[in-house]
Structure formats: structure tokens, C-alpha cells
C-alpha positions, 0 to 999 in steps of 0.5 A, a space after each residue: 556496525 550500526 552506532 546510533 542509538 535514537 532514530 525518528 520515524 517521520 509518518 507512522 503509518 503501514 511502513 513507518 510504524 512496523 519500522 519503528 517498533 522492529 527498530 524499538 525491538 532492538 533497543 534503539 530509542 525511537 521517537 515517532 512522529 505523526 499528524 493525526 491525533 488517533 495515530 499519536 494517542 493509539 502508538 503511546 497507549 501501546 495500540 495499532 491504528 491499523 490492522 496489520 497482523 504481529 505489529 500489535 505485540 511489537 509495538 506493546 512490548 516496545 512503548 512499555 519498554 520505553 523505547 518507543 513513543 509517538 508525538 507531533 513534533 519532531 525531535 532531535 536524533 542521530 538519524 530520520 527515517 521519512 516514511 510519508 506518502 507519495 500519491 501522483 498528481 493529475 499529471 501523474 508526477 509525484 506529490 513531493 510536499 509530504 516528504 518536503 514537510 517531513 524535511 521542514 520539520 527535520 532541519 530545525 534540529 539538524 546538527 551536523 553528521 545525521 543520517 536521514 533516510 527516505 523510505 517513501 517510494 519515490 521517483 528517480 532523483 526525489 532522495 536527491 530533492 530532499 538533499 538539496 531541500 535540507 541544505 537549502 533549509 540550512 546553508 550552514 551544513 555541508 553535503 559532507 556533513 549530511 548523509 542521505 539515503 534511500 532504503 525503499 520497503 519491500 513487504 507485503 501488507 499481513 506479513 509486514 513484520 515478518 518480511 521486514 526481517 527476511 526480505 532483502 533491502 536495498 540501500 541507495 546512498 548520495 555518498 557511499 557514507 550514506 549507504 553504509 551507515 544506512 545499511 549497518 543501522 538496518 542490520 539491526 534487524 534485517 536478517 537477509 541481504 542488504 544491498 548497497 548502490 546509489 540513490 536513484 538506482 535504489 528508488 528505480 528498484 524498487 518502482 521497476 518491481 511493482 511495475 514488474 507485478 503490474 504488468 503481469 496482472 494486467 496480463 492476468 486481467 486482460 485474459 479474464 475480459 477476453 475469457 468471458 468474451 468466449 467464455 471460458 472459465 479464466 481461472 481454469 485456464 490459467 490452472 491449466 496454462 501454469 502447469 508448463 514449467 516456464 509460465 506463471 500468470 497471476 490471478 485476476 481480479 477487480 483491478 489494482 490497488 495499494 500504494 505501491 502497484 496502482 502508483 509506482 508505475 506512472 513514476 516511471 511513465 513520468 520520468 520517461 513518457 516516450 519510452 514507457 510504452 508497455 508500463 503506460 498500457 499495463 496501467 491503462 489496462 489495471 485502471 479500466 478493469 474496475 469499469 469491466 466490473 460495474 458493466 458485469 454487475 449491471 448487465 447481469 442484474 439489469 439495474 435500471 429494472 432491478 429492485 433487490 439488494 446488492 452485496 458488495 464483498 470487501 473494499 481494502 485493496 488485498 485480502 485480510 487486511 483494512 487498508 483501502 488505499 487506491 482500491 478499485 473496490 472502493 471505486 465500484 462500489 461509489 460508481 455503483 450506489 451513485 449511478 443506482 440511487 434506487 438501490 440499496 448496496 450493502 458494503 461487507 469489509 470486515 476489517 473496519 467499522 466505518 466506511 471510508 470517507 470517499 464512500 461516506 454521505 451516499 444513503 444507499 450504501 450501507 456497511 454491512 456484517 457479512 451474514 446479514 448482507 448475504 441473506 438480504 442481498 438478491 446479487 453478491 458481488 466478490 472484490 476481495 477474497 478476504 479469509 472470513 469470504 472462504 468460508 461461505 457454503 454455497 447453499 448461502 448463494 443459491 439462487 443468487 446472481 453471484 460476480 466472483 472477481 476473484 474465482 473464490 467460489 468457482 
């Protein structure tokens, strides 16, 4: 049975913060804390700095309540959930300052007896980095006198607050304290299993999972290349070959992005180079399809003679959500506008209203409402199948040179 009553979230962003208002929900005291100042000042008026479908009204019910609130500096708890970024190095090794920073801020107020648990995707042995980071920052406690976890998210983005509650969790601990102290605070709101083991099997789990779901769609992309080859309508054929009772092929798409897929694998590529051999591929795979895309777009359109518009639909990494992290449609349409300076791009990501900042400073691309760039545009390019893209008749596209990444309007 959980007994802690305050716990504070280092990092609210597309997991931190869904964590924080399910666990304020439940009338646990949750002090939040976060670097960016829009981030701070939206959670404290009762706001999401992000779109994520349900949070809206978790986290308005929770700050009005008084059980959650958000500020720069990290206070005194019972327990510390990091939920940072962990993006890779040119070498493809984990970055571990931010969960290192969320340490510096957590040790001052260490006690004795807190739980701390790392949520960030994390290679094998990073939760035991952080163990040993905390204790060098305060050679007074012992490792008995500090339990650490690791409990890695597992949802997917517009659908986080739901899955956050039916999903299966896994729960690795240093000590098998960690884990169960770990495990009863996250039963306060997880519904489904939780299951407990050690900490680097935890974060292995959770990297062999999206790598699990990278590989596949790297099958997926690479059987779209080889059937345009001989062309073949890709999405037919993976119609027509799910039907056998053993086979589920993923859908094709401009590449991979996100956090997770596009990052976890290189984790485990890092931590066993010579044995990763099919990890390694499937990512090489996922990371050259964007490439594929431009080379579709420019072939099709003739760029270096074209003097039209082009429509490029959606930049976040998965349909009907704003998050762009380690999007390939971001890079398409950067690789695109810079290469084809002659020609305006007109970027349509409903979901934000402004362009990320690696897109920010190219004057031919241009963020764009949907309808208007459709009737502008002489070539429309799809990246993402957001919901409000379905809708488009096909009268709409007539006459226009149309590259559906996506097989939305077959």
C-alpha cells in the first residue's frame, strides 16, 4: 500500500506532466518541476503547454485543487520522479546530463529514505548512474538509505492519459525495496499489471520494445521502396498479405520519429555494437526513407525547372498530435526549402502555430492553413495522416502532382 503523500516530478513535458496530474488526481501533493518558463506559468494557471488529448481537464481539476502546482526549483519530497529527455550523442550514446541535472537539483534535499525513480528511457545501467551520481553528491546517506527505481513510460502520444492507467508498467528497482515501494506508489493509479524486476532488465524492456516496433516498420518502409521499384501499390499488398493469420506488417511511412523508436535503438546498438547487427540495419533503414521521400518529390515535380507551390502536410512526428521530436517530416521539409530556395513550401501542421525552430529562418517555407495551401500548392506532399487531412475530397487534388507517404488518399 503506497504511503507517500508528495512526490516531485523533475520535467514536465509529454511524460512528466500526464504523471503528474494522474498522480495529483489521486490526491497525492505533486510539486512539478520544469526549466521553461511557459511550461511553469501554463501548469500553474491550470494550462497544457502541449496538445495531448483528457490532460487539459486532469490538470485543471488537479491545480484547483491544490494538489499540483509547478515552479523552477525542486522541493523537498517523499519521492522524485525524473522524467527528462535522454537524446543520443553523435556517437549514438545517451546524453545523460539532463537526468544528471535533475540529480544536482535533487540531492540538496535529500533526507534519507526518499524514493527516486527515473522514468526517462534510459540505456542499460543509466538508473544505476544515477544512484551512485546521488550518493557522490552526498557521501552522508547510504545505499540503504536511498531507493532508486526505474518505471519506464509505455504510451502512446493521444492516448496518454488513458494508457497511463491501463497499460501494463514495469518496475525495476536497485533493491527489491526500490521496486516495491516504487510499484505501490504507482498503483495509485495504474489499473493494470505492474511488474517488478531489476533496474537494468527494466530499461532493457522498455528499449527492446521500440526496437521491436522499429524493426517492423523498417520492414514496412523497405517493402514501400522495393514496391514502387516494380510498382506495386505498397498498401494493397500489405492488405492483401495481413490476411494470412501469422503475418501483421506495419504501415509505411516517411520515416520514424519521436523519442522513443527513432532513439531507443542506438541504445542498445551502443551498449552491444558487435551484436546489434539487425537493430543497427532496421535503424539505418528507418533513417534513409526520408531521403527516399525528398528523391520521390523532386523526380516527380522536376524541382530544378518547377516554379509552382508545394504543399508539405504535417510536421509532428504522428498523426494528431504537436509533438515534432525527431520528426522526419521536419527534416524533408528543411532538406527541401534549402536545396529548392526558387520555391515556395507551404508547411500545414495544424496542430501548432509556429514553425519549429529548426525550420525558423528559411524564407520559403511558409506555415500555412490547410485549405489555402491546397488551393495554392501545384504538388502536395502527405508526411502525416493527421484526422483533419481525411477529410480532404479528392476533387481538391485534381490535377495536382500528389506523394501520399501515408496511403491516406489511395
Amino acid at each position: 500500500m503506497n504511503s507517500i503523500k508528495e512526490v516531485a516530478v523533475i520535467g514536465l513535458g509529454y511524460i512528466g506532466l500526464p504523471t503528474a496530474a494522474i498522480l495529483a488526481s489521486k490526491g497525492i501533493i505533486v510539486k512539478g518541476v520544469d526549466v521553461t518558463p511557459r511550461t511553469v506559468e501554463a501548469v500553474n494557471k491550470g494550462e497544457v503547454p502541449f496538445v495531448e488529448p483528457a490532460l487539459g481537464d486532469f490538470v485543471a481539476a488537479a491545480v484547483e485543487a491544490g494538489t499540483l502546482s509547478a515552479s523552477f526549483e525542486t522541493p523537498e519530497a517523499e519521492a522524485y520522479i525524473v522524467a527528462v529527455p535522454t537524446p543520443f550523442n553523435a556517437d549514438y550514446t545517451a546524453d545523460l546530463s539532463y537526468i544528471e541535472a535533475a540529480a544536482d537539483g535533487i540531492a540538496p534535499k535529500l533526507k534519507g529514505g526518499e524514493l527516486v525513480i527515473l522514468e526517462s528511457t534510459s540505456p542499460p545501467g543509466a538508473t544505476q548512474h544515477l544512484a551512485e551520481y546521488l550518493l557522490a553528491k552526498r557521501p552522508d546517506l547510504t545505499t540503504d538509505s536511498l531507493l532508486v527505481a526505474h518505471c519506464p513510460e509505455r504510451v502512446l502520444p493521444g492516448y496518454v492519459m488513458e494508457e497511463l492507467v491501463t497499460n501494463d508498467r514495469i518496475v525495476g528497482g536497485i533493491t527489491v525495496e526500490a521496486a516495491e515501494k516504487a510499484k505501490a506508489l504507482y498503483e495509485t493509479f495504474c489499473q493494470a499489471a505492474i511488474l517488478t524486476t531489476d533496474a537494468k532488465t527494466a530499461e532493457m524492456a522498455k528499449l527492446v520494445e521500440n526496437s521491436y516496433r522499429d524493426v517492423n516498420i523498417a520492414f514496412a518502409n523497405e517493402l514501400s521502396v522495393i514496391s514502387d521499384r516494380l510498382d506495386i501499390d505498397v498498401w494493397e499488398l500489405i492488405s492483401l498479405a495481413n490476411r494470412h493469420p501469422r503475418v501483421n506488417i506495419l504501415q509505411p511511412g516517411p520515416g520514424v520519429g519521436g523519442h522513443c523508436i527513432a532513439v531507443d535503438p542506438w541504445f542498445i546498438v551502443s551498449a552491444a555494437p558487435e551484436e546489434s547487427n539487425l537493430i543497427r540495419m532496421a535503424r539505418n533503414t528507418n533513417d534513409a526513407k526520408p531521403n527516399w521521400v525528398i528523391e520521390k518529390v523532386e523526380a516527380a515535380t522536376k524541382l530544378d525547372s518547377f516554379t509552382g507551390k508545394v504543399a508539405v502536410m504535417g510536421l509532428a512526428f504522428k498523426a494528431n498530435i504537436d509533438d515534432m521530436r525527431e520528426s522526419p517530416s521536419i527534416e524533408i521539409a528543411r532538406k527541401l526549402a534549402v536545396a529548392n530556395p526558387t520555391i515556395e513550401f507551404l508547411a500545414v501542421e495544424p496542430h501548432v502555430e509556429a514553425l519549429p525552430k529548426k525550420l525558423e529562418g528559411i524564407s520559403n517555407l511558409v506555415l500555412t492553413p490547410m485549405d489555402e495551401a491546397l488551393e495554392a500548392a501545384n504538388v502536395v506532399t502527405l508526411l502525416v495522416d493527421h484526422d483533419q487531412f481525411k477529410s480532404v475530397p479528392a476533387t481538391t487534388l485534381a490535377g495536382k502532382e500528389v506523394i501520399d507517404t501515408r496511403g491516406l488518399w489511395r
